[in-house]
C-alpha positions as CSV (number, residue, x, y, z in Angstrom):
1,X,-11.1,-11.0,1.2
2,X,-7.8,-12.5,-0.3
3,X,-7.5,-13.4,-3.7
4,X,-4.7,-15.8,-5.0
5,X,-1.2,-16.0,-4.0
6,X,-1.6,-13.4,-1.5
7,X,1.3,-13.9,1.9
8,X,0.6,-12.1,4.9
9,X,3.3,-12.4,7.8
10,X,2.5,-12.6,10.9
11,X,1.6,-10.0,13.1
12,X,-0.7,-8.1,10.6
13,X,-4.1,-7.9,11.9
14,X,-7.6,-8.3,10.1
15,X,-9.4,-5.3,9.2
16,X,-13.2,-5.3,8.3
17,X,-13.7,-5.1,4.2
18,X,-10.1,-5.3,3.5
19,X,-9.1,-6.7,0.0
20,X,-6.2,-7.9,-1.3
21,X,-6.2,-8.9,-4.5
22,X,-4.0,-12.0,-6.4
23,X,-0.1,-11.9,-5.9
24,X,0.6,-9.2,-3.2
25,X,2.7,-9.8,0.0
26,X,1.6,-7.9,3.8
27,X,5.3,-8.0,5.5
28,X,5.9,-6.6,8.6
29,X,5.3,-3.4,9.4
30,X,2.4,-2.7,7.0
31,X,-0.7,-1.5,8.8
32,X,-3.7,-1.6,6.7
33,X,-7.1,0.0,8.1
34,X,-10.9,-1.1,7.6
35,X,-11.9,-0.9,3.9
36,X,-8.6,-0.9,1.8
37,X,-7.8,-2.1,-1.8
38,X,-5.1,-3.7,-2.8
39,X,-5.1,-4.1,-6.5
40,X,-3.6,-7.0,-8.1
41,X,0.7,-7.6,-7.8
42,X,0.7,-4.2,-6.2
43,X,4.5,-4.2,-4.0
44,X,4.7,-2.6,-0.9
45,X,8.5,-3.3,0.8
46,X,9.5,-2.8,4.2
47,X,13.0,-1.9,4.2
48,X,14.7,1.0,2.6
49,X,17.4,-0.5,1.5
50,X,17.4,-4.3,1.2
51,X,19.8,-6.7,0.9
52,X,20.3,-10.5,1.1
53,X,23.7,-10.8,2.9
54,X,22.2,-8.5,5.7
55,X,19.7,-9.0,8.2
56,X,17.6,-5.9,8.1
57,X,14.5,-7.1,10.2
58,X,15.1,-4.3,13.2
59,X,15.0,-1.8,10.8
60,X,11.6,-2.7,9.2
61,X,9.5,0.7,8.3
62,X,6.2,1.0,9.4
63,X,4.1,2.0,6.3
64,X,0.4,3.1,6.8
65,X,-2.3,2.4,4.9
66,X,-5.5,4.6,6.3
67,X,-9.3,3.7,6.1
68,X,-10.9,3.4,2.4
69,X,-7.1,4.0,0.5
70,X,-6.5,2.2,-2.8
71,X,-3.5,0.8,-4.2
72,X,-3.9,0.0,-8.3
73,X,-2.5,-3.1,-10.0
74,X,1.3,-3.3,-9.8
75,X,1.6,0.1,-7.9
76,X,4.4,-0.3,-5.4
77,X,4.8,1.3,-2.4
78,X,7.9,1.8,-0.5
79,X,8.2,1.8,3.1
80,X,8.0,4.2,5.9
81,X,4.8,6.6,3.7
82,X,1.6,7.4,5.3
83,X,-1.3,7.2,2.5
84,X,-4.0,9.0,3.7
85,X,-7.8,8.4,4.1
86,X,-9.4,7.6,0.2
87,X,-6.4,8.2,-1.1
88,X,-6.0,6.6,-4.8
89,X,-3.0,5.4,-6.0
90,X,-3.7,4.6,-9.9
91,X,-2.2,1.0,-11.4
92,X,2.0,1.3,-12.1
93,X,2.0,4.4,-9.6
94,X,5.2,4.5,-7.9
95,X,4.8,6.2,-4.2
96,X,8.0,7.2,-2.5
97,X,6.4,9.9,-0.1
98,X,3.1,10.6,1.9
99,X,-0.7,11.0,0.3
100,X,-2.7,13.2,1.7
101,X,-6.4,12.0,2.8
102,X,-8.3,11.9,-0.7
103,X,-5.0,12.5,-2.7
104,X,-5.2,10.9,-6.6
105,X,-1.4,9.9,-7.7
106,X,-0.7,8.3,-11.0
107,X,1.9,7.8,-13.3
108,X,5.1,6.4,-13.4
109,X,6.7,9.9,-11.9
110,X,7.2,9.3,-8.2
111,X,4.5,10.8,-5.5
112,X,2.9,13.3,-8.5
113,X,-0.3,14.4,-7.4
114,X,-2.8,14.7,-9.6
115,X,-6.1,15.7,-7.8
116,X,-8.4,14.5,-5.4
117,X,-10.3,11.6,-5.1
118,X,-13.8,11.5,-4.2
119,X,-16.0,9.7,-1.6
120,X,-18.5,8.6,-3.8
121,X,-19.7,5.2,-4.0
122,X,-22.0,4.6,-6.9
């Protein structure tokens, strides 16, 4: 499901029971697996380092997003991290480094875990 204002470049394939809420961008080298959340204006970049004199496009990071993750409302996540299966990343979060499957980061501090996340659906 795609909400409003949502651009996904080519290349990215469809997963089953993806969302992606209004205002968020899929570039290149994003790979999202089946059931991910992406919250509302969340960022997540694909260069390191960008700028707009340069043509950066071969060094595009692959950033993974695995099966039942969820990215809050304008979290951003910068390239070349791995967040792991259920993983929660809370609205404003800023994640510079790897979640572990069923990791819980929040907060404004960079990559701060604060728990674990649970499976639970109700």
């Amino acid at each position: 499901m795609l909400g409003q204002n949502v651009n996904v470049d080519g290349g990215n394939g469809h997963r089953y029971n993806v969302k992606i809420q209004n205002n968020v961008s899929i570039y290149t080298g994003l790979v999202l697996e089946d059931d991910v959340f992406l919250g509302p204006s969340c960022v997540l970049t694909n260069v390191t380092n960008p700028r707009s004199q340069v043509n950066r496009h071969r060094l595009y990071e692959k950033t993974v997003i695995r099966r039942g993750a969820t990215v809050g409302a304008n979290a951003t996540v910068v390239c070349g991290v791995t967040l792991g299966r259920y993983a929660f990343v809370g609205a404003g979060a800023v994640v510079t480094k790897d979640v572990p499957d069923y990791g819980l980061v929040w907060e404004i501090q960079p990559d701060r875990r604060a728990g674990s996340a649970g499976t639970d659906t109700s």
